[in-house]
C-alpha positions as CSV (number, residue, x, y, z in Angstrom):
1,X,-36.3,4.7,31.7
2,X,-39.6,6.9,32.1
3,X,-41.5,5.6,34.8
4,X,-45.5,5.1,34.2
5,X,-46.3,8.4,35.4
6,X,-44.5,9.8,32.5
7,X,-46.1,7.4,30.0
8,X,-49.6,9.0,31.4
9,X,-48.6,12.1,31.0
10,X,-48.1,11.6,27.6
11,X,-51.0,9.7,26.7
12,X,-52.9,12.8,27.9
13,X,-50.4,15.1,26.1
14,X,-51.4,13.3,23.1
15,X,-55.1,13.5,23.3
16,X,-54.8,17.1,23.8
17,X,-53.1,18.1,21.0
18,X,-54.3,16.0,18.4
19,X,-57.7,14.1,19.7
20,X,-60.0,13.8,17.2
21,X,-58.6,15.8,14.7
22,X,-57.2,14.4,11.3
23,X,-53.5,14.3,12.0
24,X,-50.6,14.5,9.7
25,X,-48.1,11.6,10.6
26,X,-44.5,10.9,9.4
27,X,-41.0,9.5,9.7
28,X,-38.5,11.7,9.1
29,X,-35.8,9.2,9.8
30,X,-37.2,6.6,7.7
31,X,-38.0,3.8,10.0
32,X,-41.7,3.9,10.1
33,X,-42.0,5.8,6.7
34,X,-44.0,2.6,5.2
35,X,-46.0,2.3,8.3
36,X,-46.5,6.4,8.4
37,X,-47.9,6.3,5.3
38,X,-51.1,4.1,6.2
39,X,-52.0,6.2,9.2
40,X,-51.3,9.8,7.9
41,X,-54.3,11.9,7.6
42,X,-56.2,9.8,9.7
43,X,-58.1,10.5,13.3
44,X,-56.6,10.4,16.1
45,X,-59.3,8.8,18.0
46,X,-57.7,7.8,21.4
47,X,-54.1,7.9,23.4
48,X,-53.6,5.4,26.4
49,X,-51.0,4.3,28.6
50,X,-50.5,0.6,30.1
51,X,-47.9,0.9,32.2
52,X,-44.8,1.8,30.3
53,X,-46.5,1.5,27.2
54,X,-47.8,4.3,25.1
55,X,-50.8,3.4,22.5
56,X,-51.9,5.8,20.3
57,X,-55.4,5.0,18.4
58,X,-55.9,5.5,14.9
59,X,-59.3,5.0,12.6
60,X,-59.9,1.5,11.9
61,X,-58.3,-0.3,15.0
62,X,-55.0,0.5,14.4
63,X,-52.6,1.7,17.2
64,X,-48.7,2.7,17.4
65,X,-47.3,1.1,19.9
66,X,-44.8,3.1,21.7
67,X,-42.1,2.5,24.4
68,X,-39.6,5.1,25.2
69,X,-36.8,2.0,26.9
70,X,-33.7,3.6,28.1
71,X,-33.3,6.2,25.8
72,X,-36.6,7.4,23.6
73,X,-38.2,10.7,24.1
74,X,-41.7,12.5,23.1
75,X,-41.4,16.1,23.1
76,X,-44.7,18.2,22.0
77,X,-44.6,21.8,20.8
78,X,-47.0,24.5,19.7
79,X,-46.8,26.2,16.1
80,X,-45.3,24.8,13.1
81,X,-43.0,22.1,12.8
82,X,-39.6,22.9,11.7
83,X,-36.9,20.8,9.9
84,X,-36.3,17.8,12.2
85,X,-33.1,17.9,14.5
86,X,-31.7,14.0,15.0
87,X,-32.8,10.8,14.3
88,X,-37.1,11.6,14.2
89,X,-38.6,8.2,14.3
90,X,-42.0,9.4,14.4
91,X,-43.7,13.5,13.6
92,X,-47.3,14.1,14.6
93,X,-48.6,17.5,13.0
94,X,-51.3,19.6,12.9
95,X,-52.2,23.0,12.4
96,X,-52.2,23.6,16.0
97,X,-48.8,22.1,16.6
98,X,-46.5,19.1,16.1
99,X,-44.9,16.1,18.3
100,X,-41.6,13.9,17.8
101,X,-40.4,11.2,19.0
102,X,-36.9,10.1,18.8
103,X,-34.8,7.1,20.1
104,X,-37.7,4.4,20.9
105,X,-37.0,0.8,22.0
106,X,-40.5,0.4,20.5
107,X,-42.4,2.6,17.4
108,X,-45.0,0.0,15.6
109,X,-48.3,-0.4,14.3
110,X,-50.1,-2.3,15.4
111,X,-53.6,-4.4,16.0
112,X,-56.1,-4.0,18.6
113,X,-55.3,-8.4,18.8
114,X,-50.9,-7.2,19.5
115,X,-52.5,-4.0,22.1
116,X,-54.7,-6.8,24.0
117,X,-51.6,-9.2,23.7
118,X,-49.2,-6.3,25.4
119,X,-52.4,-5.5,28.1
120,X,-52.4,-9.2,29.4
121,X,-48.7,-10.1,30.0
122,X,-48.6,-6.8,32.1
123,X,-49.4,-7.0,35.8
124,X,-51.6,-4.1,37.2
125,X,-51.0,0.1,36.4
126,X,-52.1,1.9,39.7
127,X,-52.7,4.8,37.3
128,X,-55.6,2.6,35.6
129,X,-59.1,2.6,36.7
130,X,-59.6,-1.2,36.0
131,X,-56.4,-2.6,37.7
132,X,-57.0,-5.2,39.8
133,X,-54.5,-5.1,42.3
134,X,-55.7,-8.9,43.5
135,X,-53.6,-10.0,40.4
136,X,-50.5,-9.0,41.9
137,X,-51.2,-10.0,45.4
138,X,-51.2,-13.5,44.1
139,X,-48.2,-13.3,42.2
140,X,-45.7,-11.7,45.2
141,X,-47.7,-13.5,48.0
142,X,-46.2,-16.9,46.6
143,X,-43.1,-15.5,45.3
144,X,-39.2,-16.3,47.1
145,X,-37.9,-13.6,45.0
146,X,-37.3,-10.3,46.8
147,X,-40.4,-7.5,47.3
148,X,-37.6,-5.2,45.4
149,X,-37.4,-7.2,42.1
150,X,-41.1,-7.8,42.2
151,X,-42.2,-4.5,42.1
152,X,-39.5,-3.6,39.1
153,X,-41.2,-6.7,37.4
154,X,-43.4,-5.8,34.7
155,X,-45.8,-8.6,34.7
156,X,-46.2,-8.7,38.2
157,X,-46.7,-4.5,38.6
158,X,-47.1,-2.2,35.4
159,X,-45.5,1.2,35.5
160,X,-43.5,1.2,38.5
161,X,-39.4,1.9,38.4
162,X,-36.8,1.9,40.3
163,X,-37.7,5.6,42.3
164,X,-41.1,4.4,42.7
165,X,-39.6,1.0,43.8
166,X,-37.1,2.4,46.2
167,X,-39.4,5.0,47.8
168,X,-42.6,3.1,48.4
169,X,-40.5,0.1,50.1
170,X,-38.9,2.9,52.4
171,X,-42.2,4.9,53.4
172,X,-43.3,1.9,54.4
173,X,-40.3,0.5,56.2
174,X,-39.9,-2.6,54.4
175,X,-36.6,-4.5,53.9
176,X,-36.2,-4.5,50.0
177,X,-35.0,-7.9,50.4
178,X,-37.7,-9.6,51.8
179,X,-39.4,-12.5,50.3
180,X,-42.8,-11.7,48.4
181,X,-44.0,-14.4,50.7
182,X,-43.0,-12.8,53.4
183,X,-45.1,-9.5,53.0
184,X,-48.2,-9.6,55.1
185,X,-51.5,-8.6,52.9
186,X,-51.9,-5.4,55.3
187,X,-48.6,-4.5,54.1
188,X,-49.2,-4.7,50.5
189,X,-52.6,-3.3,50.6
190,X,-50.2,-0.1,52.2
191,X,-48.1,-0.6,49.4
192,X,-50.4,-0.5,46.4
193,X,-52.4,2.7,47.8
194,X,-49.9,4.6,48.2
195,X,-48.6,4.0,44.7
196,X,-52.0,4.6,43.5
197,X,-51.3,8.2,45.3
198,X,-48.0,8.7,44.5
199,X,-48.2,8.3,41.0
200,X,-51.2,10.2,40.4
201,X,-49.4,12.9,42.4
202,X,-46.5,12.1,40.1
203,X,-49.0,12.5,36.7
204,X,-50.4,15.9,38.0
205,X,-46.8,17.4,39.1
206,X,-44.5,15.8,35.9
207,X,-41.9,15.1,38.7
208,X,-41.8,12.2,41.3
209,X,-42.2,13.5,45.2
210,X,-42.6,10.9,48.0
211,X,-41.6,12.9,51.0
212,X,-43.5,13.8,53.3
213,X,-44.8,17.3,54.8
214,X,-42.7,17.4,58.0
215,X,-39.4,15.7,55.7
216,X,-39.6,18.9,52.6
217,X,-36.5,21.1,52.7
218,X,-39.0,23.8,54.4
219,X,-39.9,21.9,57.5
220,X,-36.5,20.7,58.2
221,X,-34.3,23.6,57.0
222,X,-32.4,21.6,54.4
223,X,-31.4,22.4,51.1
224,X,-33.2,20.6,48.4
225,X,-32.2,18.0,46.0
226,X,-30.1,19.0,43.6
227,X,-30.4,16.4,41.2
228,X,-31.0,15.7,37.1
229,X,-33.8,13.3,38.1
230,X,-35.7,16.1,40.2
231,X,-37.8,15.7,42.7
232,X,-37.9,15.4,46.9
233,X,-37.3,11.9,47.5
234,X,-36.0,9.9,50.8
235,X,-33.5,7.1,49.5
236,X,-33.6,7.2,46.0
237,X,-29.9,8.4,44.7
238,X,-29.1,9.2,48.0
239,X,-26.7,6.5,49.0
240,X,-23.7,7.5,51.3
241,X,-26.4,10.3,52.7
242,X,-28.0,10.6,55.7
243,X,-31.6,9.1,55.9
244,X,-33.8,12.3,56.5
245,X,-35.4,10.5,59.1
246,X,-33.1,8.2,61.3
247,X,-29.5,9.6,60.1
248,X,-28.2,6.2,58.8
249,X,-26.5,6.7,55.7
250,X,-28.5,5.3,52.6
251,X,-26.8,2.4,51.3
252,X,-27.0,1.1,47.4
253,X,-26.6,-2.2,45.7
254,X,-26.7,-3.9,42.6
255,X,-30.2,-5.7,42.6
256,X,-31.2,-7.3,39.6
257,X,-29.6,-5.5,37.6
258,X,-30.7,-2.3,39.0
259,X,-28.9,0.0,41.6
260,X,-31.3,-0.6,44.7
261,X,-31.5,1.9,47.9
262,X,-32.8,1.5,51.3
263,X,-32.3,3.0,54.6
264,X,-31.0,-0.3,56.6
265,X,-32.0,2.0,59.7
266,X,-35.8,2.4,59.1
267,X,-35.9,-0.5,56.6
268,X,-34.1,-3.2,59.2
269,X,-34.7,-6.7,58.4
């Protein structure tokens, strides 16, 4: 699942190429034809992202709400659109260029009442200008369930996923299965600034990095990361491989339902 660097990216993606400007809109596949039909022709007249959430604005506070789940993707091109390849939930057009969206878990229209609805059962988006990270201080700070599942949970942090998970506890040298309760407030303060660096980094680059200088493939002579997820990262799909910094091998576990990785070397209990 696209983390919320991603979702960003998009949102800005989608003010770019259609901000403003009357935009034709459309369902090729048929499942938001109805719904296509009130908005097409309309302004375009704002694209944001909470968290994992895509919203884009239409004339009279409506908004499709958008989220990509496991599968969806939103590709943008330049030019004319041609005849749609697969299952096209959604087509954005202009003259300039076009946009589709394909496999959603979510494609709906919405009220600006369902966006603030969405906004307030989230926790905090380091990618946002008005998170509060206080709100989830309070959450994990009286929480027994692991710092790993807390930070995949999307009501106690918005955006993050299991790379950003994995790679913030390491640079930090926390055990992922440490009580929330058990994190000290210096160590989440750590924590929250440097995912409010890493995934602006992450926005900027379209790719998730998290080593540091002295650990790139240049400074230590290593080959790098060959990998479909892309991107220079220490733990992160890297289980059975040496930690670039200590030289324990990574280890991996199901946590949560999610494959979890840590370094039990620099991340000892």
């Amino acid at each position: 699942m696209p983390e919320g660097h991603i979702i960003h990216r998009l949102a800005a993606e989608s003010r770019k190429a259609f901000g403003g400007r009357a935009v034709r809109v459309s369902s090729p596949q048929g499942r938001f034809a109805d719904e296509a039909k009130v908005i097409d022709g309309q302004l375009l007249t704002g694209a944001e992202a909470i968290g994992k959430h895509l919203f884009l604005g239409f004339e009279e506070g409506a908004w499709v709400h958008i989220h990509l789940g496991l599968y969806g993707g939103f590709t943008f091109a330049d030019g004319p659109a041609l005849p749609p390849v697969g299952l096209v939930r959604l087509r954005l057009e202009n003259e300039d260029g076009h946009a589709d969206l394909r496999g959603p878990n979510t494609c709906a229209l919405v009220t600006d009442a369902h966006k603030a609805a969405v906004a307030g059962r989230l926790g905090p988006d380091p990618l946002r200008a008005d998170a509060d990270p206080e709100t989830a201080w309070r959450r994990i700070s009286g929480s027994r369930t692991s710092i790993a599942a807390l930070l995949m949970d999307q009501k106690v942090l918005a955006g993050v996923g299991n790379v950003y998970r994995a790679e913030v506890l390491f640079r930090h040298g926390i055990d992922p299965h440490r009580a929330g309760r058990d994190l000290t407030r210096r160590e989440w303060d750590a924590i929250w600034s440097d995912l409010v660096a890493l995934m602006h980094e992450g926005v900027a680059a379209g790719r998730i990095d998290t080593v540091r200088p002295e650990h790139t493939p240049e400074a230590m002579g290593r080959p790098p990361r060959v990998d479909d997820h892309g991107g220079e990262v220490y733990v992160y799909r890297r289980a059975a491989m040496p930690c670039l910094v200590c030289g324990t091998d990574v280890r991996t576990e199901e946590h949560a339902s999610r494959n979890l990785f840590w370094c039990p070397g620099c991340q000892a209990a």
